[in-house]
N, C-alpha and C positions, 0 to 999 in steps of 0.2 A: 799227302795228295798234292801234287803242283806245286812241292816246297813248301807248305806252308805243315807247322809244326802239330803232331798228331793231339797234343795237348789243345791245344785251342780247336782243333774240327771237334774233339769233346769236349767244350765252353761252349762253343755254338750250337750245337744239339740239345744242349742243357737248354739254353736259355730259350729255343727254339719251340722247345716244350713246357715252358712256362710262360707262355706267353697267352696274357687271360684278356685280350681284349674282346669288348661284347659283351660280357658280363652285364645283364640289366639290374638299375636303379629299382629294387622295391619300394625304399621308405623318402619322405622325405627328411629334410634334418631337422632334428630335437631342439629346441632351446631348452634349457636348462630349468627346470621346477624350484630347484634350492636359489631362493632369494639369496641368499649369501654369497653364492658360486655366481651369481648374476652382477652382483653387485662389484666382486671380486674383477672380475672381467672389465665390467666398463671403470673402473678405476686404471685400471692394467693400461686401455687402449687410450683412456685420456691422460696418463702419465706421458706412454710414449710417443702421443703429439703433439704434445707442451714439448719435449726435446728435439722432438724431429722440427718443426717447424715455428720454435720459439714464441709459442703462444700461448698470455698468461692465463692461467686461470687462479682464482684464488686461493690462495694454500689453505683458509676455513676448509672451505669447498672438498678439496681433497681429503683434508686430515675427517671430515665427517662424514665421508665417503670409507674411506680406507678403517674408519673405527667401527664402522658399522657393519662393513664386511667381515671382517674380522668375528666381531661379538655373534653375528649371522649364524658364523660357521663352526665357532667353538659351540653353541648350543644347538647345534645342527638344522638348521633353518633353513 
């Protein structure tokens, strides 16, 4: 149609009908129950902003974070 290739007018029909916006929010979001998985996480976010913005925190601090996450999660906590 108008030069443009029959393959793509079928990619655009595709995606024309996957197209979900509108979709309503039911829940809101879950924080996590597993102290482990919580703990896991803010190690994660305070590792990578000691790198991103070169800010020390002390390595105790970390490693008794990080040990305890760990122990957390292998005994499912």
């Amino acid at each position: 149609m108008f030069g443009i290739p029959a393959n793509l007018l079928e990619r655009d029909i595709f995606f024309e009908r996957a197209n979900a916006n509108g979709l309503p929010q039911e829940r809101a979001m879950n924080i996590t129950k597993n102290l482990g998985m919580l703990l896991l996480a803010i190690y994660l976010i305070l590792a990578g902003i000691t790198l991103l913005f070169h800010i020390t925190i002390p390595t105790i601090v970390m490693g008794i974070l990080a040990l305890a996450a760990g122990i957390l999660i292998l005994i499912g906590r």
